[in-house]
C-alpha positions in Angstrom: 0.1 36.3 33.6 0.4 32.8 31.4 -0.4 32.6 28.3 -3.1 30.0 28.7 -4.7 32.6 31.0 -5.2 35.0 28.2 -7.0 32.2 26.3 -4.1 30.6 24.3 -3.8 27.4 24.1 -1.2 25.2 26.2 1.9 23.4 24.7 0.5 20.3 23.5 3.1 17.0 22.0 2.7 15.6 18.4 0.7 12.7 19.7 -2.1 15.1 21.8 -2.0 17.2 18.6 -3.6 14.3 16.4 -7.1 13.8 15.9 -7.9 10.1 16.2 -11.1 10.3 14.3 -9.7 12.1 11.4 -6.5 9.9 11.3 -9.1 7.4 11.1 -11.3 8.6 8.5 -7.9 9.2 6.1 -6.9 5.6 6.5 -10.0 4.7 5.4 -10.3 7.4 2.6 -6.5 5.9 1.5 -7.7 2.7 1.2 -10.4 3.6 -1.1 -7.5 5.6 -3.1 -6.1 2.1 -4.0 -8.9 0.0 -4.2 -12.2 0.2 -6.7 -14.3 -0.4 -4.2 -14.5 -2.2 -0.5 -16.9 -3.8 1.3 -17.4 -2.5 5.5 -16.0 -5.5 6.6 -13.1 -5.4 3.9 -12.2 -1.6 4.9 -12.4 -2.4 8.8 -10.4 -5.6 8.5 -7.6 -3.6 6.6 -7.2 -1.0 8.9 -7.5 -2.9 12.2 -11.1 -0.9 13.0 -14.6 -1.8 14.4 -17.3 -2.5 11.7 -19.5 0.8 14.1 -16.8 2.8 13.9 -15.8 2.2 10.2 -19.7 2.8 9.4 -20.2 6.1 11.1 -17.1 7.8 9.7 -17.9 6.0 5.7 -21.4 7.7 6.5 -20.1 11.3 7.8 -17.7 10.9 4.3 -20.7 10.0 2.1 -22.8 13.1 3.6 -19.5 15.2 2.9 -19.6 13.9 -1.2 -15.9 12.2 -0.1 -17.4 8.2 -0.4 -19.9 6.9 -2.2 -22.0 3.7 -1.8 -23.2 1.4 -4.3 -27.0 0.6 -3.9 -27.0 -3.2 -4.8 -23.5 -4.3 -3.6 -23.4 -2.2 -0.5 -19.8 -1.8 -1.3 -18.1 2.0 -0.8 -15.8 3.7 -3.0 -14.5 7.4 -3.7 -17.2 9.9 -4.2 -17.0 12.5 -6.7 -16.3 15.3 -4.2 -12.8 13.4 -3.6 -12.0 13.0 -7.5 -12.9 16.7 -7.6 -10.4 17.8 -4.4 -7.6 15.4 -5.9 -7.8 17.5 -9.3 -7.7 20.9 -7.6 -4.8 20.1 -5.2 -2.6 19.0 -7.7 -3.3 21.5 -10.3 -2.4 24.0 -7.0 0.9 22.2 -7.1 3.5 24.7 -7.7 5.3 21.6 -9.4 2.1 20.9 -11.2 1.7 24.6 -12.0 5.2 24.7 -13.6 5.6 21.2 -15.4 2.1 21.3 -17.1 3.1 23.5 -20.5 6.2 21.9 -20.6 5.0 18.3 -20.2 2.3 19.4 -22.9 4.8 20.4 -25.3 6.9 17.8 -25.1 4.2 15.3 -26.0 3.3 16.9 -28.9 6.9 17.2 -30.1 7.8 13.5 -29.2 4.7 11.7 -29.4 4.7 9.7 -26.4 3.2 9.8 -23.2 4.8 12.4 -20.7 5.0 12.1 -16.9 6.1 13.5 -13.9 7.4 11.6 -10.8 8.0 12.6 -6.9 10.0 10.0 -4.4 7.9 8.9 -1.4 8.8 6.5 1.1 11.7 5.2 -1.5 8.8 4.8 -3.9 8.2 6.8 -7.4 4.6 8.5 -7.4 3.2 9.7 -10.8 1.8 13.1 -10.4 0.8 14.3 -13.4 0.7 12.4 -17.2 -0.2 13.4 -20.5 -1.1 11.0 -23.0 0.7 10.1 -26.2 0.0 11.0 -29.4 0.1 7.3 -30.9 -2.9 4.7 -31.0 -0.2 2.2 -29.1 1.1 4.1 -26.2 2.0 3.7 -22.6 -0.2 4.8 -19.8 0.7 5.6 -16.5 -2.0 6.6 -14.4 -1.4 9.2 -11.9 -1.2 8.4 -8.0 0.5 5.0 -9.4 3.4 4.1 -7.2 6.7 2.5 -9.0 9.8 1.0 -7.6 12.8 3.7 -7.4 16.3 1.9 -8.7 14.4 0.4 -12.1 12.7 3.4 -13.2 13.7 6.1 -15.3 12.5 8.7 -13.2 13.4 7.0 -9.8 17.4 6.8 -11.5 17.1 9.9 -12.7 16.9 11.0 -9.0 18.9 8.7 -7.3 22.0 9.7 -9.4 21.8 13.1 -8.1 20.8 12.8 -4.6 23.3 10.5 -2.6 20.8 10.7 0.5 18.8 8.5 -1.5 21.2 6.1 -2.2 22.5 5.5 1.1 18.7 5.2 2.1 18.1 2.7 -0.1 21.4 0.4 0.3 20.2 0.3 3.9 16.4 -0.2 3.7 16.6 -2.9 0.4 20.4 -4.3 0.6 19.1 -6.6 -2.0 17.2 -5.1 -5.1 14.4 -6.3 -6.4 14.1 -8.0 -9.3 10.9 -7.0 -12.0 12.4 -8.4 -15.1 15.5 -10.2 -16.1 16.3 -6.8 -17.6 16.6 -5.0 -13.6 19.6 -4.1 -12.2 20.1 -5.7 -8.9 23.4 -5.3 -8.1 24.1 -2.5 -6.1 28.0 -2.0 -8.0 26.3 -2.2 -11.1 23.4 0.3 -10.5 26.2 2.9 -9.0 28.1 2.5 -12.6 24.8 3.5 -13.7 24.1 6.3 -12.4 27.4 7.7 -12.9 25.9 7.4 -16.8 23.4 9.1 -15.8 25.3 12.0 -14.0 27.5 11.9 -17.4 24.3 12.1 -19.5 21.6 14.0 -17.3 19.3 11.3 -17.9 18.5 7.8 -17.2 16.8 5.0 -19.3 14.9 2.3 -17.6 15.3 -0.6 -20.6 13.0 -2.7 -19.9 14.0 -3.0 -16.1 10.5 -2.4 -14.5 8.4 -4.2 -17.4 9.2 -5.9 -20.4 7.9 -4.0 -23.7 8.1 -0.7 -22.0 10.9 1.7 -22.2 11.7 4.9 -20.4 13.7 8.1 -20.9 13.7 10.5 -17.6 15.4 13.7 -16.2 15.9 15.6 -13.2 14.1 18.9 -11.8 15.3 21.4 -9.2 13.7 24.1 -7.4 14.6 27.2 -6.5 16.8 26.2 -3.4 18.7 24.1 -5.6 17.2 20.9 -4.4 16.6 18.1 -7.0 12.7 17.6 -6.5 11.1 15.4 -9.6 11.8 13.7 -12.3 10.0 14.0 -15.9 10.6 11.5 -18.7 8.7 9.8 -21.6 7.4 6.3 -21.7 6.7 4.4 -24.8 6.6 0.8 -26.2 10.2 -0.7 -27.0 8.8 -1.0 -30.4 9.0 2.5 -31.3 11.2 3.8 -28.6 14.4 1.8 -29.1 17.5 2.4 -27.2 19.3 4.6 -29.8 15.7 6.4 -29.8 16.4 6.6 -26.3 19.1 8.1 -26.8 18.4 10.5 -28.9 15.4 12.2 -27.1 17.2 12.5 -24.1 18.9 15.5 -24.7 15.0 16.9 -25.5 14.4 15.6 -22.1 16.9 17.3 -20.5 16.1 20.6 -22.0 12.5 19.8 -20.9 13.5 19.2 -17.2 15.9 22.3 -17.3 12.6 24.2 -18.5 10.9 23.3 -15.6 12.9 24.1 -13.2 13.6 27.5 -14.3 9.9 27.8 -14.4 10.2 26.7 -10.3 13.0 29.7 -10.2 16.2 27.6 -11.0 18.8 29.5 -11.5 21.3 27.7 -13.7 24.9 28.6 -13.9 26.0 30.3 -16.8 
């Protein structure tokens, strides 16, 4: 007797798998993500939908607490219940989970603002930040997306995981420049991040903004797989580049804390 007999459900491909309305109503939730707010036309127009289509899933959201609507403009942007679902998801984070005390600590014994990085799609994404203890400080806001070969945490990863390298040499042959301060040479970023490997952390000086500098430091997980980055960020006033290089070594120690807090298991 088959399977689908007995009630089970038959074989089906990736593409019958997906759900076209909830595909939908992501895109249109992800747009939100990045933007204050949107008008209907705006958020149809960006992701290729019809305005009645757009409508009734921004109006199943809104029911749902996901979208909310502002009464004059007419314009939608994230509802509370999304804020509220983005908070608990990330503090479920096993990352998250483990980083947090350490990442607290840290700010309090440095005094700058301490965050945590993942690589998506060749991209740095903030996960998590804590402020700084100092009235001028940098802020990264979390969710914030940041080139990967002129960041502290996006070196920090790439000297460790070759992958990445190779990845990037074939998607961006030519690096982008953010500052006269960027690397863009693909000889000269692979001599730095033999530093790096030397040093077991990178510096971003001045290479994604000018005024901002950037101490950062690999994390591994419990299969041994390099997964994050956490560093400090901090004006150039107060975090020069011998003050760079003097914290790293905390930074390090922070990053090693993590990851034994993931179950790293480091060779003795």
């Amino acid at each position: 007797m088959s399977l689908v007999g007995l009630g089970a459900l038959p074989p089906e491909s990736d593409g019958q798998v997906r759900v076209q309305s909830v595909e939908r109503a992501f895109r249109l939730l992800e747009k939100l993500v990045r933007h204050n707010e949107m008008s209907l036309g705006q958020l149809a127009d960006s992701v290729g939908m019809h305005k009645s289509t757009a409508y009734r899933l921004l109006h199943t959201l809104m029911e749902l607490g996901y979208v909310e609507q502002d009464g004059e403009q007419g314009s939608y942007r994230v509802g509370i219940r999304m804020v509220e679902m983005g908070g608990l998801a990330t503090r479920s984070w096993p990352l998250h989970r483990a980083a947090e005390p350490v990442m607290d600590q840290l700010a309090e014994t440095l005094g700058e603002a301490v965050n945590l990085a993942v690589e998506d799609g060749l991209n740095m994404v903030y996960i998590a930040t804590v402020d700084a203890y100092n009235l001028l400080r940098m802020q990264l806001n979390v969710g914030r997306r940041a080139p990967i070969h002129c960041t502290a945490v996006g070196k920090a990863l790439l000297a460790f995981r070759p992958e990445l390298v190779q990845r990037m040499k074939e998607k961006h042959p030519q690096l982008t420049p953010f500052t006269d301060h960027t690397i863009t040479d693909w000889d000269a970023l692979e001599d730095e991040l033999a530093l790096v490997r030397q040093l077991g952390f990178a510096i971003d000086d001045e290479e994604q903004e000018v005024g901002a500098r950037c101490v950062a430091s690999p994390i591994v997980d419990h299969r041994n797989h390099i997964v994050a980055s956490i560093g400090i960020s901090a004006p150039t006033a107060r975090l020069s580049r011998e003050r760079a290089m003097e914290v790293g070594p905390e930074i390090v120690k922070a990053a090693q804390q993590v990851s034994e807090r993931l179950g790293y298991l480091r060779k003795k």
